[in-house]
SETOR-456102 format. One record per residue (C-alpha): x, y, z negated; residue number from 1; residue in one letter. Coordinates in nm, 2 decimals. Layout:
REM SETOR-456102
> X, Y, Z, NUM, a .
...
REM end
This chain:
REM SETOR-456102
> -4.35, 0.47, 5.31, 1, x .
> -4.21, 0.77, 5.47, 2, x .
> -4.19, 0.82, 5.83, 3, x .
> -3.83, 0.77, 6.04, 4, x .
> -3.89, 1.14, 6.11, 5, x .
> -3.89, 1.24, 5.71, 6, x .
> -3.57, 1.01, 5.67, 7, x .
> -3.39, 1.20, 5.95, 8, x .
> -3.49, 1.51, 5.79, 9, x .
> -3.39, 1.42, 5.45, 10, x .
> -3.04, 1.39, 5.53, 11, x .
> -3.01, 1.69, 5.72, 12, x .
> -2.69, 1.88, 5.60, 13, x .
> -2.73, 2.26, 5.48, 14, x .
> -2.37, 2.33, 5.52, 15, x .
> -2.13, 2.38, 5.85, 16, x .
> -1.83, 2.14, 5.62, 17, x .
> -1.80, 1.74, 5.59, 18, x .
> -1.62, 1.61, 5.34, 19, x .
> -1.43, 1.30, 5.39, 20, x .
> -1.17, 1.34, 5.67, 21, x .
> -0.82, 1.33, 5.59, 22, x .
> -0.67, 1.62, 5.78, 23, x .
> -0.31, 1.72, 5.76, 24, x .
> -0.18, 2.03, 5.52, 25, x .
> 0.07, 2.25, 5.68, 26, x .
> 0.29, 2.47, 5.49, 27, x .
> 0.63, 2.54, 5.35, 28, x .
> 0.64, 2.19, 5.17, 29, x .
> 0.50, 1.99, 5.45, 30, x .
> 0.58, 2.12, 5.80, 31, x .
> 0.40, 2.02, 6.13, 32, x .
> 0.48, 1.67, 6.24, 33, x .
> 0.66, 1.64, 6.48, 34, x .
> 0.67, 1.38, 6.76, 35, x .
> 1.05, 1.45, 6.87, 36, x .
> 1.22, 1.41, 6.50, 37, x .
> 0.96, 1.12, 6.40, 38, x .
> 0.91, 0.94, 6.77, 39, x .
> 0.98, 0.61, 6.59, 40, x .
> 0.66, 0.63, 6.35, 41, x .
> 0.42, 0.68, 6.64, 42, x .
> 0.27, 0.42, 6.76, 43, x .
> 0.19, 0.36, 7.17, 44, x .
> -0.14, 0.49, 7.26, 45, x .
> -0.14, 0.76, 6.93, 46, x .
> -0.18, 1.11, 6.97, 47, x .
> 0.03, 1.39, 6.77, 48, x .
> -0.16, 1.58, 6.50, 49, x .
> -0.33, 1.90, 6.67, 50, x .
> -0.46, 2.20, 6.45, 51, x .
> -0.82, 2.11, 6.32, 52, x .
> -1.12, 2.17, 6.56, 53, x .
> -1.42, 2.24, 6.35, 54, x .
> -1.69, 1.96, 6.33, 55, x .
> -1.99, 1.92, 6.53, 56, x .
> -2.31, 1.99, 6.29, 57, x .
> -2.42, 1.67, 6.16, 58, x .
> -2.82, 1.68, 6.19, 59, x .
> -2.87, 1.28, 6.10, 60, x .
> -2.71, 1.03, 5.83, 61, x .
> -2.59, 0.85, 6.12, 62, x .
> -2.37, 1.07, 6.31, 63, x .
> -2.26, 1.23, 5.96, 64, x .
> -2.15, 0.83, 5.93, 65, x .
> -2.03, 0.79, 6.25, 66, x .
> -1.82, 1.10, 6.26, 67, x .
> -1.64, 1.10, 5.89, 68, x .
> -1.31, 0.85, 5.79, 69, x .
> -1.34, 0.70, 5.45, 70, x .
> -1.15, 0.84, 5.25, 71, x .
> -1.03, 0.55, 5.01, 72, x .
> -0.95, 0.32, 5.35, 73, x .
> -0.59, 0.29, 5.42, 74, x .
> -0.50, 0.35, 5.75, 75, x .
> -0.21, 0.49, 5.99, 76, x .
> -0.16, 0.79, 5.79, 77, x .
> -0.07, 0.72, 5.47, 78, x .
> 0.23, 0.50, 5.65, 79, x .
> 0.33, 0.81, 5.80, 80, x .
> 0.33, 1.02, 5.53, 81, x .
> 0.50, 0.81, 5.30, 82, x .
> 0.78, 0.72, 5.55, 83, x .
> 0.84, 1.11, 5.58, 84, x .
> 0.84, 1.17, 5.19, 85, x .
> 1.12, 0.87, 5.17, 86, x .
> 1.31, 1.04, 5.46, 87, x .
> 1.31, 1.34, 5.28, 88, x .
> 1.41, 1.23, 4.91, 89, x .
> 1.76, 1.31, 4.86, 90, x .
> 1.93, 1.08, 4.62, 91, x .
> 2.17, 1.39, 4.47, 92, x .
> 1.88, 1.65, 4.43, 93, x .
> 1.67, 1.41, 4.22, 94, x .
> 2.01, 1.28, 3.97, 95, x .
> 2.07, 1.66, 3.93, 96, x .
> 1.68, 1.73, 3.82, 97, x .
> 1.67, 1.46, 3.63, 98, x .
> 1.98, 1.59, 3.47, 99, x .
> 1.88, 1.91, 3.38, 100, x .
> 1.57, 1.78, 3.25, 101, x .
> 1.76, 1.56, 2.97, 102, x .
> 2.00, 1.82, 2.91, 103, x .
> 1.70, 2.07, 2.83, 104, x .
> 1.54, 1.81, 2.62, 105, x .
> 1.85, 1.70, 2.45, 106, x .
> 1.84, 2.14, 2.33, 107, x .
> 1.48, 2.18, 2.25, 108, x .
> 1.55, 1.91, 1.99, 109, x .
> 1.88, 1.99, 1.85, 110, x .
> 1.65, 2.40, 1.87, 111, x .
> 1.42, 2.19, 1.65, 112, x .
> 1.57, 1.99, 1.45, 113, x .
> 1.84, 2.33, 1.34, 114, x .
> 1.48, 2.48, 1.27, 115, x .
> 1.34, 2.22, 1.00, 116, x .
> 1.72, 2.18, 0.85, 117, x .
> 1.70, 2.58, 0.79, 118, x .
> 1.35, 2.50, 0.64, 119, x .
> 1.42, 2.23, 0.44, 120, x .
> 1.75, 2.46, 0.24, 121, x .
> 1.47, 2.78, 0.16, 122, x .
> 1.27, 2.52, 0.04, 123, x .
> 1.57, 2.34, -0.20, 124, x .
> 1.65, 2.72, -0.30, 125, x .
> 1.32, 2.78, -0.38, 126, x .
> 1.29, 2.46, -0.59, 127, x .
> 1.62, 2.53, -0.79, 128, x .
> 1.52, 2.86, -0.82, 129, x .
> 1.18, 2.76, -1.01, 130, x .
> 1.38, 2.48, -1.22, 131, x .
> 1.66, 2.69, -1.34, 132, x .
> 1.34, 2.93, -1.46, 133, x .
> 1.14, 2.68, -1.61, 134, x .
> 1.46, 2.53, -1.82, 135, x .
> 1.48, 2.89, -1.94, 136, x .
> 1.82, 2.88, -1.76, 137, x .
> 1.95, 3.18, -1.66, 138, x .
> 2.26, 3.02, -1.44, 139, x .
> 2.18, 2.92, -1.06, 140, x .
> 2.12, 2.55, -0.99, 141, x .
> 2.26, 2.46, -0.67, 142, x .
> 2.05, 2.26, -0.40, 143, x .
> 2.01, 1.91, -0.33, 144, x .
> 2.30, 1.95, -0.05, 145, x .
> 2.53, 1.99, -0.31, 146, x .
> 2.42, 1.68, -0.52, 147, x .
> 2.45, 1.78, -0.85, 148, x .
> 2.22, 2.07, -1.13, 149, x .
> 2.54, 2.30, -1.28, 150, x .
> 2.33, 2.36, -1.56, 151, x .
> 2.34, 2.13, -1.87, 152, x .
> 2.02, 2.02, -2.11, 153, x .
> 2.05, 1.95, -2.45, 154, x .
> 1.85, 1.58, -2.43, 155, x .
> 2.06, 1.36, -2.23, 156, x .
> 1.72, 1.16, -2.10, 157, x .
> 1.62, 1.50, -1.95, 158, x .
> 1.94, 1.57, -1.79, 159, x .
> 1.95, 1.21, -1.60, 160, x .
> 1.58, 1.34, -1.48, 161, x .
> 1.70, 1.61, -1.35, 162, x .
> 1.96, 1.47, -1.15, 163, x .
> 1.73, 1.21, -1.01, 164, x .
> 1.48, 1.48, -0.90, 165, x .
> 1.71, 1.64, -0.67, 166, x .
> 1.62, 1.43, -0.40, 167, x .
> 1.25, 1.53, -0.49, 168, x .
> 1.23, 1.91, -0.45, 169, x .
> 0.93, 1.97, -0.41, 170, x .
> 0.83, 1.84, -0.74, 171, x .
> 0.81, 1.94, -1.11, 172, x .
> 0.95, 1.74, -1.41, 173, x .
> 0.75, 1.61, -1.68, 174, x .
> 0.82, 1.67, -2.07, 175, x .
> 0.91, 1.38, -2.22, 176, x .
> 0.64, 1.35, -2.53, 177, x .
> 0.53, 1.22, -2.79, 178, x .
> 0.16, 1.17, -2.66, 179, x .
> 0.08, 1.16, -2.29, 180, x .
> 0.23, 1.31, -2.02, 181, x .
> 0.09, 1.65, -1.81, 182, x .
> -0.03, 1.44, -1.49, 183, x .
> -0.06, 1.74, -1.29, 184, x .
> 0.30, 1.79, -1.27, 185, x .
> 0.45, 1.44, -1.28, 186, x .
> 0.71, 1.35, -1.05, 187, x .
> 0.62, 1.14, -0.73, 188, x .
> 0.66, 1.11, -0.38, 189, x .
> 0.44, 1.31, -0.11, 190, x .
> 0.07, 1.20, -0.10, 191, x .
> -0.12, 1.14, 0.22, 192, x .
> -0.47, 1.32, 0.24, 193, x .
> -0.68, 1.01, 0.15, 194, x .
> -0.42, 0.97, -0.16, 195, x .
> -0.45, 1.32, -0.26, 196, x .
> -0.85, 1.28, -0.26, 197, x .
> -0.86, 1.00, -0.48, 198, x .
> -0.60, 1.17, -0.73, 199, x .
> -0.85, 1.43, -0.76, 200, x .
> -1.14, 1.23, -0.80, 201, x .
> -0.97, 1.10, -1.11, 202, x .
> -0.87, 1.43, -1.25, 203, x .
> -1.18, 1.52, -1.23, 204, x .
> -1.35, 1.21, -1.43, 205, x .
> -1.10, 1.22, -1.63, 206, x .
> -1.06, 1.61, -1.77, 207, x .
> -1.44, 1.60, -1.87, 208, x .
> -1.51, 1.57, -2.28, 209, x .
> -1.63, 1.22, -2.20, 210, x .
> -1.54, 1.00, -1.91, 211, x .
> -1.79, 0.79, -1.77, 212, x .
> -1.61, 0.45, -1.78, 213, x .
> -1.88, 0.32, -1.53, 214, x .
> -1.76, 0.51, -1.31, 215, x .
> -1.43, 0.48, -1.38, 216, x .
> -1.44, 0.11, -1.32, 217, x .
> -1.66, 0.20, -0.98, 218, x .
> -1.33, 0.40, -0.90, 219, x .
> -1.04, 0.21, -1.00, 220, x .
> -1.15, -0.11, -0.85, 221, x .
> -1.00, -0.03, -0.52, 222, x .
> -0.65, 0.09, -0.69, 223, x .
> -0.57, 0.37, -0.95, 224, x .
> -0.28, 0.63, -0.84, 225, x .
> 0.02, 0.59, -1.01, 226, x .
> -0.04, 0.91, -1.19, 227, x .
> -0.36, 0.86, -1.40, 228, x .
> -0.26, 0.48, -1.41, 229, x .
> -0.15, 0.51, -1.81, 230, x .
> -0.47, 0.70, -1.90, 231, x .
> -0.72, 0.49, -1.72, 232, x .
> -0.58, 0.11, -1.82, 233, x .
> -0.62, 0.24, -2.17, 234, x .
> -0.96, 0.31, -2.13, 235, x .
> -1.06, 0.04, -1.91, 236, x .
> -0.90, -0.17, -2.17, 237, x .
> -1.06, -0.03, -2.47, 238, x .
> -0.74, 0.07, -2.64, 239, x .
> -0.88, 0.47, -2.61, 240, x .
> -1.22, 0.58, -2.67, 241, x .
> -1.40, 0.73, -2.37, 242, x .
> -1.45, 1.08, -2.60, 243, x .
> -1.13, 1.31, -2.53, 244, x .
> -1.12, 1.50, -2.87, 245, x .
> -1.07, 1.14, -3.03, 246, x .
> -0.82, 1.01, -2.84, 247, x .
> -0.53, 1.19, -3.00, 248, x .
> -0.63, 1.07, -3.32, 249, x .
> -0.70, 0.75, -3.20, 250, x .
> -0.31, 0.73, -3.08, 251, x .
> -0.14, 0.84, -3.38, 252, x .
> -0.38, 0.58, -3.59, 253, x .
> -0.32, 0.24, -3.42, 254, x .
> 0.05, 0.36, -3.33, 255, x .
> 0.08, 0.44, -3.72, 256, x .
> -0.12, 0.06, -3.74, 257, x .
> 0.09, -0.12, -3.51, 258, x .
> 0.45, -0.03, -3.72, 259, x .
> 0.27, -0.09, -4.03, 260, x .
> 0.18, -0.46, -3.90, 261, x .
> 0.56, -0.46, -3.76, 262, x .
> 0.71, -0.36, -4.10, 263, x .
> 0.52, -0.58, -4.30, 264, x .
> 0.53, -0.92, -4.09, 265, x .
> 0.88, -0.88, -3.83, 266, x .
> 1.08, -0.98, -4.10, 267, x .
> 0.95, -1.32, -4.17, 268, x .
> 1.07, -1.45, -3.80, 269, x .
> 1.38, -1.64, -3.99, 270, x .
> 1.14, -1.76, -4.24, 271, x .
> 1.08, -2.17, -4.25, 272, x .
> 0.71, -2.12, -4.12, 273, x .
> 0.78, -1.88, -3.80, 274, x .
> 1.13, -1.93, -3.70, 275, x .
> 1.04, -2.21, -3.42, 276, x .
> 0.74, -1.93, -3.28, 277, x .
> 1.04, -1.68, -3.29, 278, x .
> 1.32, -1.87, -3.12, 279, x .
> 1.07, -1.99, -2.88, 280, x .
> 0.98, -1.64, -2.80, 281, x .
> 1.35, -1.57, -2.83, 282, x .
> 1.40, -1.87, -2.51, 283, x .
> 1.11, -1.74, -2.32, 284, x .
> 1.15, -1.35, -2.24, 285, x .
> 1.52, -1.39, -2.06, 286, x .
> 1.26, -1.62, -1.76, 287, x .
> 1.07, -1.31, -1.73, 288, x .
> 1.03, -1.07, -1.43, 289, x .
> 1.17, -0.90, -1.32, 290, x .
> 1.57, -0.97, -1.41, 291, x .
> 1.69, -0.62, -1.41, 292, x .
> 1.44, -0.51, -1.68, 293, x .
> 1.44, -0.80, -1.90, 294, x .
> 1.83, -0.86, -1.96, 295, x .
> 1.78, -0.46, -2.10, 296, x .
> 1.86, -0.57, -2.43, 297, x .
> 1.64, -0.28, -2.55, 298, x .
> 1.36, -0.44, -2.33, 299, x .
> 1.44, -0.77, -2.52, 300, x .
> 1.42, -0.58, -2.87, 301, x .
> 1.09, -0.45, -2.80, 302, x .
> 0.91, -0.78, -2.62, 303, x .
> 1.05, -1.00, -2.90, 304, x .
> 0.84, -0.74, -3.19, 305, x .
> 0.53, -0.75, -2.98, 306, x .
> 0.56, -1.12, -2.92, 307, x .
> 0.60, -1.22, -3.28, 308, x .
> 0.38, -1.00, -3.41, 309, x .
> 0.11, -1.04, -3.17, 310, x .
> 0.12, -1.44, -3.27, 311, x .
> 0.18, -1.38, -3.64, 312, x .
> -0.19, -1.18, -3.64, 313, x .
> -0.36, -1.45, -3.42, 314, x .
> -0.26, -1.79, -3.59, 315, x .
> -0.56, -1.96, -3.40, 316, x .
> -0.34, -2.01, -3.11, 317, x .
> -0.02, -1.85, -3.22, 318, x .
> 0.25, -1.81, -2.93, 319, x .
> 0.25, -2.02, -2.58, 320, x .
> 0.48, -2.00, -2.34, 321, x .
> 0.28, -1.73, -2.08, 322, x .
> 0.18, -1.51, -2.29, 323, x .
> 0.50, -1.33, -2.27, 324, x .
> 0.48, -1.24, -1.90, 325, x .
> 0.11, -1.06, -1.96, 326, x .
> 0.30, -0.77, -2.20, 327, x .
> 0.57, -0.70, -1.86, 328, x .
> 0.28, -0.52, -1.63, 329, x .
> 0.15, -0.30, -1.96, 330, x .
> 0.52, -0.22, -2.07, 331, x .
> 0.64, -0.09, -1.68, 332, x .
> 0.34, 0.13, -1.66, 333, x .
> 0.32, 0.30, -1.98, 334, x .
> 0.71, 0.36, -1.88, 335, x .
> 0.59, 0.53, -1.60, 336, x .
> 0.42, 0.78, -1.80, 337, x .
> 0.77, 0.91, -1.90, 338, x .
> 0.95, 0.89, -1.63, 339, x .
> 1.01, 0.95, -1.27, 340, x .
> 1.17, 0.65, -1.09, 341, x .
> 0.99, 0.50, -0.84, 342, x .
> 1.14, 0.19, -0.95, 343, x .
> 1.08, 0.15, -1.31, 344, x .
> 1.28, -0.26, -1.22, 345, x .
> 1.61, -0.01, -1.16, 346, x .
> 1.52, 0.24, -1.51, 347, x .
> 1.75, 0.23, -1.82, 348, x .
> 1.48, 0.21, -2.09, 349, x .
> 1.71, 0.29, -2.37, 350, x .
> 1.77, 0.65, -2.20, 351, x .
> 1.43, 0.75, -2.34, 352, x .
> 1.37, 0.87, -2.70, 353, x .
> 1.38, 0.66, -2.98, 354, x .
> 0.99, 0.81, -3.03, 355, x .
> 0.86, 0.75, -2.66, 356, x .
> 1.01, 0.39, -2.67, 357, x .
> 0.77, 0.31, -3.03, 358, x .
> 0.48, 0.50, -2.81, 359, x .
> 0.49, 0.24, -2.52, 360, x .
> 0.53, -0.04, -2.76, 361, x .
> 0.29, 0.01, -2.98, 362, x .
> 0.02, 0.10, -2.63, 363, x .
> 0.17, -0.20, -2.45, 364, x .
> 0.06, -0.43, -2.81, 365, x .
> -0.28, -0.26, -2.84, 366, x .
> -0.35, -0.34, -2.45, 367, x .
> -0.23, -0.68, -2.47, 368, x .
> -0.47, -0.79, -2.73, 369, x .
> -0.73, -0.62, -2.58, 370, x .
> -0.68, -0.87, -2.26, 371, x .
> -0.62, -1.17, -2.47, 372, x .
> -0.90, -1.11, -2.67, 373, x .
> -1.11, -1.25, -2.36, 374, x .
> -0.90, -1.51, -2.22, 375, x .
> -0.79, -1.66, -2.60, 376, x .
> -0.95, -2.00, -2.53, 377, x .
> -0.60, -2.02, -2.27, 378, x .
> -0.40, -2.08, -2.51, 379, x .
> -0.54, -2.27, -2.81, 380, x .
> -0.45, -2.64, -2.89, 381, x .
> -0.45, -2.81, -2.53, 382, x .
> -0.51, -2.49, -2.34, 383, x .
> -0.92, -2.58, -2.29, 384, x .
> -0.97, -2.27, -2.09, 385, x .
> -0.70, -2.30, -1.81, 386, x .
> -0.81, -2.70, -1.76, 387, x .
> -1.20, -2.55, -1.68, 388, x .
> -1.11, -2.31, -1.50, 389, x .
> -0.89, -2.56, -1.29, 390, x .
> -1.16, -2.76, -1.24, 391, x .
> -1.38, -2.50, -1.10, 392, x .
> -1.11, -2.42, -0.88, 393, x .
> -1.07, -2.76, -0.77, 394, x .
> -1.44, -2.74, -0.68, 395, x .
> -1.51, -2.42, -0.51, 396, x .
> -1.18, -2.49, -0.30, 397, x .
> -1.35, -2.81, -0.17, 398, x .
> -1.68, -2.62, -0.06, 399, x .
> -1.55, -2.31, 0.07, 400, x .
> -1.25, -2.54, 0.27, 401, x .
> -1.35, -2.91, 0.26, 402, x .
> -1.02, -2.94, 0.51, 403, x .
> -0.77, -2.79, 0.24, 404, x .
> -0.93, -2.98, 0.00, 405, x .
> -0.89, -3.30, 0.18, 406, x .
> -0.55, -3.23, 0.28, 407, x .
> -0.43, -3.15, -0.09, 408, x .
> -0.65, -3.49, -0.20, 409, x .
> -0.45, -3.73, 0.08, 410, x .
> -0.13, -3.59, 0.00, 411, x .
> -0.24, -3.64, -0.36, 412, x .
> -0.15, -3.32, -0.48, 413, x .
> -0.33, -3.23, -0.83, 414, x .
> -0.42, -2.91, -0.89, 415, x .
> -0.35, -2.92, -1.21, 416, x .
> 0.04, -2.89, -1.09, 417, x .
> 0.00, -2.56, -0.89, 418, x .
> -0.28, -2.40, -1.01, 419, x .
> -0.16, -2.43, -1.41, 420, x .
> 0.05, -2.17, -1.38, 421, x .
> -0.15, -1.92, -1.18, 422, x .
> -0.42, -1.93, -1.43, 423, x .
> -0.17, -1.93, -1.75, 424, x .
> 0.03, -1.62, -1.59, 425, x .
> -0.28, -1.48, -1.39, 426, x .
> -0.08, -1.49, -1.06, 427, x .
> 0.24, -1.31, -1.25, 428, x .
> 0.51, -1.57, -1.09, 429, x .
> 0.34, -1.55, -0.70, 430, x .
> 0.33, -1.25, -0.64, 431, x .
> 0.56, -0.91, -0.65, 432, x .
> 0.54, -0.72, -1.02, 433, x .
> 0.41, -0.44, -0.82, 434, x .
> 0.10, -0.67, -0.66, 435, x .
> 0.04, -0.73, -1.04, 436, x .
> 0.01, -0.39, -1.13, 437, x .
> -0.25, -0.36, -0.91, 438, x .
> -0.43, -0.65, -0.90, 439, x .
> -0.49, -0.55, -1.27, 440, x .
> -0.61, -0.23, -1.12, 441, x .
> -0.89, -0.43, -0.98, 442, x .
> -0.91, -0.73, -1.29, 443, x .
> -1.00, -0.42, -1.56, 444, x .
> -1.23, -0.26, -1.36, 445, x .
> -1.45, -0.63, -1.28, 446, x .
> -1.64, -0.73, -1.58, 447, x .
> -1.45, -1.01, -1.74, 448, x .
> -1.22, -0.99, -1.46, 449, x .
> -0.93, -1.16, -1.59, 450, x .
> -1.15, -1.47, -1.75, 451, x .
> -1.40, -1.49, -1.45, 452, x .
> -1.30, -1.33, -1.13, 453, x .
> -0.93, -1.44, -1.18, 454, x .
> -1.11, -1.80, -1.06, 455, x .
> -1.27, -1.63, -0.71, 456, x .
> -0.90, -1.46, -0.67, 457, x .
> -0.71, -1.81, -0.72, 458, x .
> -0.93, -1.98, -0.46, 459, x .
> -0.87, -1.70, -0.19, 460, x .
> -0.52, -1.67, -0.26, 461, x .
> -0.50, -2.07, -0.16, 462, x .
> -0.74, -2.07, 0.11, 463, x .
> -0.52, -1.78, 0.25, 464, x .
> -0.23, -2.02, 0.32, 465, x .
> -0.45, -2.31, 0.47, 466, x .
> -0.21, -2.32, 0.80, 467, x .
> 0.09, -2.37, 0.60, 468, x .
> -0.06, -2.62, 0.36, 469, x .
> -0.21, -2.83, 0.68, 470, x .
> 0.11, -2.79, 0.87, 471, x .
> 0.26, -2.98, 0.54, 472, x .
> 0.27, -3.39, 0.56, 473, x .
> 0.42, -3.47, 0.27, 474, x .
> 0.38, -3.48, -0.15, 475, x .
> 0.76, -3.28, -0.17, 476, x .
> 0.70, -3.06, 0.03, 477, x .
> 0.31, -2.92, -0.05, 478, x .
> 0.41, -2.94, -0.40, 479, x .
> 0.74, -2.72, -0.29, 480, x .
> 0.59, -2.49, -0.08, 481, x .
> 0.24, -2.43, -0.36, 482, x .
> 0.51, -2.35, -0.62, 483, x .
> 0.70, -2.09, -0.40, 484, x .
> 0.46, -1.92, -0.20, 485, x .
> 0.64, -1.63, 0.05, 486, x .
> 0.49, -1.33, -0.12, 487, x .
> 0.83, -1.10, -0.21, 488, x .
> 0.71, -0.82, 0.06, 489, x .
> 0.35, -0.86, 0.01, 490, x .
> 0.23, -0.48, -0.09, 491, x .
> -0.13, -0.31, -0.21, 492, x .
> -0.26, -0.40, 0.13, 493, x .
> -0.23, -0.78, 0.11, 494, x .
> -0.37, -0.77, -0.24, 495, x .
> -0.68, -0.57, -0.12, 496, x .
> -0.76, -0.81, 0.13, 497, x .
> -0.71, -1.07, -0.08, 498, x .
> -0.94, -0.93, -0.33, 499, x .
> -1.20, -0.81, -0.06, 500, x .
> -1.23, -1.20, -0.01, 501, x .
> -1.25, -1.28, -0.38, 502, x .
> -1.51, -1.08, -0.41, 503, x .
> -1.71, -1.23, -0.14, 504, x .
> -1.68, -1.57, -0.24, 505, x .
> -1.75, -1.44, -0.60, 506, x .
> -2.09, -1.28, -0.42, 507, x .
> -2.16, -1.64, -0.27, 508, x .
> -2.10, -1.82, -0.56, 509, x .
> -2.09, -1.67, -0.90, 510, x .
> -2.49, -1.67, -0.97, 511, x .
> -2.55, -1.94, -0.78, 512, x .
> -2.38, -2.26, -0.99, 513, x .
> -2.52, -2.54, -0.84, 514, x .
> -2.33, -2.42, -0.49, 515, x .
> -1.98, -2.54, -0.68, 516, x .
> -2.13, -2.91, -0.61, 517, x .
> -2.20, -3.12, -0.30, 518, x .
REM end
C-alpha cells in the first residue's frame, strides 16, 4: 500500500487554476452587483461580490477540497441571480420579440410554400408539354390548374384517361391493348424507396426469357405491386407459361378457347336442364362486392357468361352459391391492367373496348378454374371439403386458445355457423376487396394456399378477436358480432400480420398432425 506521503503527492496539482467555484461574470449583459439597487437580496452578515483574488496553490486533495464550492449545490447565489434576471425581464420587450419571431416565421413559409407552388406549375407544363407530344398533338394542353386537356382523342376510353391523369402529372398513360399493358409506364401514385425496390425486383424476374416461378412465389408472398400484379397471378396461377416467347400465343389460344366454349354452350342457359343453374347465378351476382361494380350491368353481363359456363364444363359440382364471389378479385385486377383509377370499385367498365373487356373475361375464367381446380371438393354434393376443414379449425382453435374455445363451446356457438362462410368465400365477405387482393397475393404464392393454408389464416383471423369474443355473454350476440367482424379500414398491414401469424401456427402445426388433438 502506498505511503500518506505518495497519496499527498499524487494529488498535487500542475496548474495555478481550480475549477469549481462559481464566480460572478461582469460585462455589458450582467453588470456589477450592486449592494445599494439590490440591498433587499442581501442577507445580514453577507459580503458584496469583490473582483476575484487568485487562489492559493492547492498542494493536497484536502485543501483543493476544502477550498472549492460544488458546483451542482444550490446555494445563495443562484437566488440572487435569478431574482435580478426577473427584475430585469420586461414584459413589452419579450411580446414584441416574440412577435417578430412569428411574423418572420409566418414569411419564410408563405417564401416557401410560393417556391414549391412555382415548382409544382414547371412541373405541370412540363408534363403537358410531353403528353401533347406523345398524342402527336401539335396544340398546347393546358395544366392541371386549369382542369381540363383542350385537345380531343379519337377513343373516348382514352380521353376520360386523360382527364383523370391530370391530377397525376408526373405520370405516363398506358395504351389500351389488346394483350398486356407496358408496366413501365402505367399510371400510379408516387412510390416510396422500399416500394420502388421491390417494383424493380419484379421487372427484373419478370423481363428474363423464363421466369423462375420459385422465386416468384419467394417474392410475391409478402405482396406484389399493383403494377406487375396482372402478369404475376397469371403465372402463379398457371394460366401463362413461365417461357415469355409462349405467352402471346398462349393468350390468343385459350382467349380464342374460352369464346369458343361461350358460343357453343351460353345459349342453352334457357334450356329445361340449365335454366335453374342460370337464374340461380342470375340471383346470386347482384349480393356481390362491392355494390358499385356489380349493379354495372356490363359487370353483370360478363360474371353471368363466366358463371354459366364455368358450371356447364364442371357438371361434378356444377354452380354453388360462392363460387361467384371468387371471379370479383381476378376480374378487378386484370381491370387494372387497363386502367388507371386507383379505385377500380368507382371505374365504368363499359368505357373500355369491346376487345379489352373479352381479354379480362376470358383471363378472369382461365384463373378461376385454375383456383377451383384445387379446392373442387368445396363444392360438390354436401360441400365435403368446407365441413373438414371446419373441423380442423374447430380443433386447432381449441389448442392454440383453449379459452376462445371454451367460450364459443359455453355459449354454444357452432362453428359450423361462422366459419361456413369464411371457408366457402375464402374470407371474401370479412374483409375489405382490397385485403382480398392481397391476401391472394400471399394464397398463390403458398403451395396449396387456398386449400391448406386458408385453414392456419381462418384460425388467426379468430384468435385475433379473442377480447371481443370473451367480452361477449351471450348466443345473439357472439353469433352477431362473428358474422360482422369490424374490418372496413383494415389495409395490407393488418393482413400481413395476420398472415405472419398464419404462418407461424402453420410452422407449429402443419407437419406435426397429432398436435391438432389433446
Amino acid at each position: 500500500m502506498a505511503s500518506d506521503g505518495g497519496r499527498k503527492q499524487f494529488w498535487k496539482r500542475s496548474g495555478a487554476k481550480v475549477p469549481g467555484s462559481i464566480q460572478h461574470v461582469y460585462g455589458a449583459q450582467h453588470p456589477p452587483f450592486d449592494p445599494l439597487l439590490h440591498g433587499t437580496l442581501i442577507k445580514p452578515g453577507s459580503k458584496p461580490p469583490t473582483t476575484p483574488v487568485k487562489l492559493k496553490k492547492v498542494s493536497t486533495f484536502q485543501e483543493f477540497e476544502s477550498n472549492t464550492s460544488d458546483a451542482w449545490d444550490l446555494g445563495d447565489d443562484d437566488d440572487e441571480l435569478l431574482a435580478i434576471a426577473a427584475e430585469n425581464l420586461n414584459t413589452e420587450v419579450v411580446m414584441e420579440t416574440a412577435h417578430k419571431v412569428i411574423q418572420n416565421h409566418s414569411k419564410l413559409q408563405e417564401q416557401h410554400k410560393f417556391q414549391e407552388e412555382h415548382l409544382q406549375e414547371e412541373k405541370q407544363e412540363e408534363f403537358a408539354q410531353l403528353t401533347s407530344a406523345a398524342c402527336g398533338d401539335n396544340r398546347l394542353v393546358k395544366s392541371v390548374s386549369e382542369g381540363h386537356t383542350s385537345s380531343s382523342l379519337d377513343n373516348a376510353s382514352e380521353s376520360s384517361s386523360m382527364q383523370r391523369s391530370q391530377s397525376l402529372p408526373q405520370t405516363s398513360i398506358p395504351p389500351l391493348t389488346s394483350g398486356m399493358a407496358d408496366y413501365s409506364t402505367s399510371l400510379t401514385p408516387a412510390l416510396t424507396e422500399r416500394e420502388a425496390s421491390r417494383l424493380d425486383k419484379f421487372r427484373q424476374l419478370l423481363a428474363g426469357p423464363n421466369t423462375d416461378l420459385d422465386e416468384l412465389r419467394k417474392l410475391s408472398w409478402s405482396g406484389i405491386p399493383k403494377r406487375v400484379r396482372p402478369i404475376a397471378w397469371k403465372l402463379l396461377s398457371g394460366y401463362l407459361p413461365a417461357n415469355v416467347d409462349r405467352r402471346e400465343s398462349t393468350l390468343q389460344r385459350k382467349r380464342k378457347e374460352y369464346f369458343a366454349f361461350v358460343e357453343q354452350y351460353y345459349d342453352s342457359r334457357n334450356d329445361e336442364n340449365h335454366q335453374d343453374t342460370y337464374r340461380q347465378i342470375h340471383i346470386d351476382i347482384p349480393r356481390m362486392s362491392p355494390e358499385v361494380l356489380r349493379l354495372q350491368p356490363k359487370v353483370t353481363e360478363i360474371f353471368e357468361r363466366i358463371l354459366f359456363i364455368w358450371a356447364i364444363r364442371h357438371p361434378a359440382s356444377g354452380y354453388v352459391q360462392g363460387i361467384n364471389d371468387l371471379v370479383t378479385p381476378f376480374f378487378v385486377v386484370f381491370v387494372c391492367e387497363y386502367i388507371e383509377e386507383e379505385e377500380v370499385e368507382n371505374f365504368d367498365v363499359s368505357s373500355l373496348p369491346e376487345e379489352v373487356l373479352q381479354n379480362i373475361e376470358a383471363d378472369s375464367y382461365w384463373c378461376m378454374s385454375k383456383l377451383l381446380d384445387g379446392i373442387q371438393d368445396n363444392y360438390t354434393f354436401a360441400q365435403p371439403g368446407i365441413q373438414k376443414k371446419v373441423k380442423m379449425l374447430e380443433e386447432l382453435v381449441s389448442r392454440i386458445d383453449e379459452q376462445v374455445h371454451r367460450h364459443l363451446d359455453q355459449h354454444e356457438v357452432k362453428y359450423l355457423q361462422f366459419a361456413f362462410r369464411w371457408m366457402n368465400n375464402l374470407l371474401m365477405r370479412e374483409v375489405p376487396l382490397r385485403c382480398t387482393i392481397r391476401l391472394w397475393d400471399t394464397y398463390q404464392s403458398e403451395p396449396e394456399g387456398f386449400s391448406h393454408f386458408h385453414l392456419y389464416v381462418c384460425a388467426a383471423f379468430l384468435v385475433r378477436w379473442r377480447k371481443e369474443i370473451l367480452e361477449e355473454k351471450d348466443f345473439q350476440e357472439l353469433l352477431i358480432f362473428l358474422q360482422n367482424l369490424p374490418t372496413v379500414h383494415w389495409g395490407n398491414e393488418d393482413i400481413s400480420v395476420l398472415l405472419a401469424e398464419a404462418y407461424r401456427l402453420k410452422f407449429a402445426f402443419a407437419d406435426a398432425p397429432n398436435h391438432y388433438k389433446k
